[in-house]
N, CA, C and O atoms as a GROMACS GRO file, in nm:
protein
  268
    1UNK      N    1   0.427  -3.092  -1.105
    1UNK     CA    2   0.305  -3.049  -1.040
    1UNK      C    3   0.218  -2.977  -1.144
    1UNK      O    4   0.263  -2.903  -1.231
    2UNK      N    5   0.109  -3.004  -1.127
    2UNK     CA    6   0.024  -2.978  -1.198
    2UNK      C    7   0.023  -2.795  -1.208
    2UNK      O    8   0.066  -2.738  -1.108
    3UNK      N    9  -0.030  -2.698  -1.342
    3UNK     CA   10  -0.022  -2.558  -1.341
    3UNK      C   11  -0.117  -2.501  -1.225
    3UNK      O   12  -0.075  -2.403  -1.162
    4UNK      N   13  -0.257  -2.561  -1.188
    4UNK     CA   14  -0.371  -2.505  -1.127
    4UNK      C   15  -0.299  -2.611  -0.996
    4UNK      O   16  -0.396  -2.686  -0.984
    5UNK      N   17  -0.225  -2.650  -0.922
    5UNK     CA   18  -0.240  -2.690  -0.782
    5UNK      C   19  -0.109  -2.631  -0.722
    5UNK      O   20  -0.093  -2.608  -0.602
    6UNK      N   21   0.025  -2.598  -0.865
    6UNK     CA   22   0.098  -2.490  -0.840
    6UNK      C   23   0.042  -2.342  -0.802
    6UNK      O   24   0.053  -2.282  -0.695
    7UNK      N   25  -0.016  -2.304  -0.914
    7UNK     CA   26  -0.109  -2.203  -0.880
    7UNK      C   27  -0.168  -2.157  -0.734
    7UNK      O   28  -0.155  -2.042  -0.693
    8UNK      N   29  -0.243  -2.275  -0.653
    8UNK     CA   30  -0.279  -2.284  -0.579
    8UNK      C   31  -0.204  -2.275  -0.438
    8UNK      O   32  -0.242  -2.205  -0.344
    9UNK      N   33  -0.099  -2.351  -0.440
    9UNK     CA   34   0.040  -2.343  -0.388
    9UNK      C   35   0.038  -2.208  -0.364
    9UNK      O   36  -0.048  -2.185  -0.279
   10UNK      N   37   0.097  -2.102  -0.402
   10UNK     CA   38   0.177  -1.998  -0.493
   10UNK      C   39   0.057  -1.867  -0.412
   10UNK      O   40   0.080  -1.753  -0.371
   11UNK      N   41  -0.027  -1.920  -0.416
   11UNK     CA   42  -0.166  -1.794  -0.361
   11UNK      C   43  -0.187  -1.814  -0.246
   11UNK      O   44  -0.248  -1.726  -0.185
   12UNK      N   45  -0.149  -1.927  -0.180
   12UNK     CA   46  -0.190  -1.955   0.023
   12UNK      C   47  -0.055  -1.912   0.052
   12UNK      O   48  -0.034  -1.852   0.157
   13UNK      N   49   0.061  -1.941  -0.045
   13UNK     CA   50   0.230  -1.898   0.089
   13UNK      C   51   0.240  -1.739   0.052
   13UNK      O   52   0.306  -1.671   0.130
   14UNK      N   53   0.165  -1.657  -0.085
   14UNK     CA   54   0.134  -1.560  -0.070
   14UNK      C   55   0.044  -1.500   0.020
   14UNK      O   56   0.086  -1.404   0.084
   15UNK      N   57  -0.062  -1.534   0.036
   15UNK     CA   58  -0.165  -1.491   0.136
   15UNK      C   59  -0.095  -1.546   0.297
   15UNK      O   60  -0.165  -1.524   0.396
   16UNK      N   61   0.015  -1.603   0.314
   16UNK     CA   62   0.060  -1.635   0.459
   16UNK      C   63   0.166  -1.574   0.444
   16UNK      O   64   0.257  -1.632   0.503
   17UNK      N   65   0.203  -1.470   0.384
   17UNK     CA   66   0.294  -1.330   0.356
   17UNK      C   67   0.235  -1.217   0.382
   17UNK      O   68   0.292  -1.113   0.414
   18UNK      N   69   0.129  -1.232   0.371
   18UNK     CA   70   0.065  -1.134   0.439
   18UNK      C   71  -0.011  -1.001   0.312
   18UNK      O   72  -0.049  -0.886   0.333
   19UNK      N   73  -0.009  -1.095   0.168
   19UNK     CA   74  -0.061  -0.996   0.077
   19UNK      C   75  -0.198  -1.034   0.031
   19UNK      O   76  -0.246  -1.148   0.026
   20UNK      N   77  -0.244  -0.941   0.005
   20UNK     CA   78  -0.400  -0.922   0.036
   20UNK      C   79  -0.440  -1.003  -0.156
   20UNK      O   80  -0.361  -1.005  -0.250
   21UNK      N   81  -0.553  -1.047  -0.155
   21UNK     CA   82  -0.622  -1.041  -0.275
   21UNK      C   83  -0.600  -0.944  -0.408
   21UNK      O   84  -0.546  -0.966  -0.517
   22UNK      N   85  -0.679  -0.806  -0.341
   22UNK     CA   86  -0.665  -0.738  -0.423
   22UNK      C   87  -0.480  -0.673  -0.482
   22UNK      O   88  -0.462  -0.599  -0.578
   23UNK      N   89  -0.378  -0.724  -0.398
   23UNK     CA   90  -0.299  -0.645  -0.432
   23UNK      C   91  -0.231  -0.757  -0.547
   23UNK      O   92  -0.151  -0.739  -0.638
   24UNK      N   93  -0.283  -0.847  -0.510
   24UNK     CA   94  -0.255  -1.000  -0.608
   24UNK      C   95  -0.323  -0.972  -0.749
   24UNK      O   96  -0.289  -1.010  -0.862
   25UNK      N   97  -0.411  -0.907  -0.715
   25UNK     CA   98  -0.533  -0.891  -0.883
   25UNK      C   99  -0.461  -0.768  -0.981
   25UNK      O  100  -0.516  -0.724  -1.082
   26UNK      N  101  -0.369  -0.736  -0.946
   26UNK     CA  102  -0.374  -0.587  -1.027
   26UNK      C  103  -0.290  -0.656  -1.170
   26UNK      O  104  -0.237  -0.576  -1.247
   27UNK      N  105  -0.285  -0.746  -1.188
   27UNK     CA  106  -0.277  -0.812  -1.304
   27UNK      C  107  -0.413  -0.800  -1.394
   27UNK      O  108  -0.503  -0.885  -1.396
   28UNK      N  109  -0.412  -0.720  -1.443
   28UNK     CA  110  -0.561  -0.690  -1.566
   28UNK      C  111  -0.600  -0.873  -1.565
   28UNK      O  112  -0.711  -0.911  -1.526
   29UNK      N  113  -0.532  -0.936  -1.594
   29UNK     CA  114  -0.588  -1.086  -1.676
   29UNK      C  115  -0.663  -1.132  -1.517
   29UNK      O  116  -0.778  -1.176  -1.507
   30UNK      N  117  -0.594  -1.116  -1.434
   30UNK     CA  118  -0.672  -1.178  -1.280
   30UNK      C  119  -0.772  -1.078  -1.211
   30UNK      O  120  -0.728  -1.026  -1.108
   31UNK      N  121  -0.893  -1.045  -1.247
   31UNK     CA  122  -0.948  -1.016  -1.179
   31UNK      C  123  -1.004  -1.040  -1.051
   31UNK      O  124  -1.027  -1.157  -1.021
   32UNK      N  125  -1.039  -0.919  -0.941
   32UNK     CA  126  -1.016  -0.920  -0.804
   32UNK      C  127  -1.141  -1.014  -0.796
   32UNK      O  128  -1.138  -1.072  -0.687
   33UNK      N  129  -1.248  -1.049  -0.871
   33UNK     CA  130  -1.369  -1.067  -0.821
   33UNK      C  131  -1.356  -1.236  -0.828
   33UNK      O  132  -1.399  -1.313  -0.743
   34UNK      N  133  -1.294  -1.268  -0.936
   34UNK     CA  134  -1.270  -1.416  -0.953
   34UNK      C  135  -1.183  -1.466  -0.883
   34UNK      O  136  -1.177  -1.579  -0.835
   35UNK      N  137  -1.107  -1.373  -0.876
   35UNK     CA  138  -0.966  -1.440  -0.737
   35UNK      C  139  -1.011  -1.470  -0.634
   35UNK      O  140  -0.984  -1.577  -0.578
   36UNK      N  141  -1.106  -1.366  -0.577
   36UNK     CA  142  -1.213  -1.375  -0.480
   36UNK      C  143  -1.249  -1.513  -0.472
   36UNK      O  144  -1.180  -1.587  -0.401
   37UNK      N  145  -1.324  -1.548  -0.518
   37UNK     CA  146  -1.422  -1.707  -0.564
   37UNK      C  147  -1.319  -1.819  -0.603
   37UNK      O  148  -1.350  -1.937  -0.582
   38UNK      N  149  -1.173  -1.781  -0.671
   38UNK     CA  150  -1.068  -1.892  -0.654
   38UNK      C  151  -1.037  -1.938  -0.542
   38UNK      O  152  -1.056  -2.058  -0.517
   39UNK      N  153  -0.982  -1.854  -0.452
   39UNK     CA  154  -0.957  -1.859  -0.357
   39UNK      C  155  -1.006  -1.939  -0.244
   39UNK      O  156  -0.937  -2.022  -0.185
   40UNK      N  157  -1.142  -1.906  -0.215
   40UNK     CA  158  -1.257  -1.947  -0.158
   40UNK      C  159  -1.309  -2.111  -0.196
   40UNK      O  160  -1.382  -2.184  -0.128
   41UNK      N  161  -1.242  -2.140  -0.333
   41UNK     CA  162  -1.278  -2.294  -0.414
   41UNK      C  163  -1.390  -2.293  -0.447
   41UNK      O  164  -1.455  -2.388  -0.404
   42UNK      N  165  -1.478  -2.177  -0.548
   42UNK     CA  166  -1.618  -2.168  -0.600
   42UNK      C  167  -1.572  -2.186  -0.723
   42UNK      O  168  -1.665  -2.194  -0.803
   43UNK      N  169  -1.441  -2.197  -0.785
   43UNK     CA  170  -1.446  -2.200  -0.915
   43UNK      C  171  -1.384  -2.318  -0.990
   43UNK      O  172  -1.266  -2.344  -1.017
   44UNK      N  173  -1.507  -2.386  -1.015
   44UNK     CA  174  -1.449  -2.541  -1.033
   44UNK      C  175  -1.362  -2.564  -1.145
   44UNK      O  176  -1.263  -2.636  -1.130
   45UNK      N  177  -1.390  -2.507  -1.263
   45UNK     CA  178  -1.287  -2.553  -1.395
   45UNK      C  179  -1.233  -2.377  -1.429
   45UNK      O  180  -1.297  -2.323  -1.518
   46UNK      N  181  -1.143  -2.309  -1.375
   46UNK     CA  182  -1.099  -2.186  -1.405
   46UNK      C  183  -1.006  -2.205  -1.539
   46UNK      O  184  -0.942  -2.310  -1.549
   47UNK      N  185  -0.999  -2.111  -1.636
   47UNK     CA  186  -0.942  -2.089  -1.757
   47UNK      C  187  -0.794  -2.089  -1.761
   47UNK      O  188  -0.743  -2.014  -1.678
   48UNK      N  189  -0.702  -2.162  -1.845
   48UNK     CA  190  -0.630  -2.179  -1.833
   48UNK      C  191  -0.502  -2.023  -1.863
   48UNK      O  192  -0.393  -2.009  -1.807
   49UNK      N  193  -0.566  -1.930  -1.964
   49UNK     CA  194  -0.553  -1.823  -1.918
   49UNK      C  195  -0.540  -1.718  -1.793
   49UNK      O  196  -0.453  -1.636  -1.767
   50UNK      N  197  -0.656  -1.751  -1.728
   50UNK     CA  198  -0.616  -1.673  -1.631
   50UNK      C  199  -0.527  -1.748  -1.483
   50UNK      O  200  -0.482  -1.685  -1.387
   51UNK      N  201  -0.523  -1.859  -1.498
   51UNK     CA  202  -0.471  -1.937  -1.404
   51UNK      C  203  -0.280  -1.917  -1.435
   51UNK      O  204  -0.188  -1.923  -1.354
   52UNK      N  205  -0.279  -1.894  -1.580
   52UNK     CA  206  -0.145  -1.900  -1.619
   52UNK      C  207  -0.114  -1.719  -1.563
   52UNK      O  208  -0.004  -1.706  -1.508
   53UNK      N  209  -0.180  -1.622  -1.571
   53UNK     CA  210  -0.186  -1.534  -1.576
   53UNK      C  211  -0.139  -1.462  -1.415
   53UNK      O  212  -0.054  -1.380  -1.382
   54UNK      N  213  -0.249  -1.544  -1.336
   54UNK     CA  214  -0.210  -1.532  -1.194
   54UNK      C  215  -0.107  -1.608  -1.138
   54UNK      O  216  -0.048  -1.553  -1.044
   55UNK      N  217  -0.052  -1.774  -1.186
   55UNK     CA  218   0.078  -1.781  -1.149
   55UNK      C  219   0.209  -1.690  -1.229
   55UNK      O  220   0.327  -1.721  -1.210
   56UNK      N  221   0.183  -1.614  -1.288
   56UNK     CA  222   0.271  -1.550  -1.318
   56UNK      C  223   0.365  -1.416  -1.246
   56UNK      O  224   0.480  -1.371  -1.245
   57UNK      N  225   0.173  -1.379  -1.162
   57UNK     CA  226   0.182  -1.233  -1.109
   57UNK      C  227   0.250  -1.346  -0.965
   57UNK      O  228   0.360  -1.305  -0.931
   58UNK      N  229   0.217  -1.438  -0.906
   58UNK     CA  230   0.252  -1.512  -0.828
   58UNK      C  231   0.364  -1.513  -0.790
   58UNK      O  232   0.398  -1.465  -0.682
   59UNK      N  233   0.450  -1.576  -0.885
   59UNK     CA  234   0.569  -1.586  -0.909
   59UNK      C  235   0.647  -1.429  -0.911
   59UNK      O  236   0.764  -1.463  -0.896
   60UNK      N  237   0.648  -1.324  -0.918
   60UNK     CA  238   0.674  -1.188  -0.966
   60UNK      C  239   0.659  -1.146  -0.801
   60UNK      O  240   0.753  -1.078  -0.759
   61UNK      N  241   0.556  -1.179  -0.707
   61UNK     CA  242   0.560  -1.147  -0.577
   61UNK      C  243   0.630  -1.210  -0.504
   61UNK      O  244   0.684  -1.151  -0.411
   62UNK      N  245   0.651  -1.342  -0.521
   62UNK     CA  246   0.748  -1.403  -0.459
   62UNK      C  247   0.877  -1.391  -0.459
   62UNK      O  248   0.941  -1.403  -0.355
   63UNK      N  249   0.935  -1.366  -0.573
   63UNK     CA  250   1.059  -1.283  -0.617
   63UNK      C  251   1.104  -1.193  -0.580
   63UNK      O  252   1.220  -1.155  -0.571
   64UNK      N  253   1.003  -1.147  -0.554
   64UNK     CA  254   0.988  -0.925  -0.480
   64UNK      C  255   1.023  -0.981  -0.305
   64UNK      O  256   1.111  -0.932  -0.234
   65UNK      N  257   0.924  -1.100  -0.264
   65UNK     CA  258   0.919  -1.077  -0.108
   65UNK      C  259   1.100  -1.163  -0.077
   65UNK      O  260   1.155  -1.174   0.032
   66UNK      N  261   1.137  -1.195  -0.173
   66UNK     CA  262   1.316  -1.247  -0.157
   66UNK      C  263   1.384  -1.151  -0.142
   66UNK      O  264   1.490  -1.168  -0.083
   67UNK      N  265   1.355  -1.038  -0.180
   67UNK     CA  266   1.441  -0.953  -0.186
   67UNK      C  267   1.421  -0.830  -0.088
   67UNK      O  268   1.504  -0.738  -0.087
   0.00000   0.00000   0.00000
């Protein structure tokens, strides 16, 4: 699977966990304002940086809500 549709994945079964945006952003590299506009699908070609950046914090919440 592709990094940005994993990504994508990874931020709706988070957000149907019940965690908010901002508590997703506190990753310096993901800012709240662009997550904002990811989220939403305003951001047509997002950086592969920060996409790697937020499946990371992704992955790190999902881990947490296993336990």
């Amino acid at each position: 699977m592709a990094l940005l549709a994993d990504t994508l994945e990874l931020l709706a079964a988070a957000k149907k966990r019940g965690a908010s945006l901002r508590s997703i952003a506190e990753e310096p590299a993901v800012p709240y304002e662009w997550l904002k506009k990811l989220a939403a699908g305003h951001v047509a070609d997002p950086s592969v940086n920060r996409i790697e950046a937020l499946n990371a914090r992704l992955r790190t919440l999902a881990r947490s809500a296993r336990h």
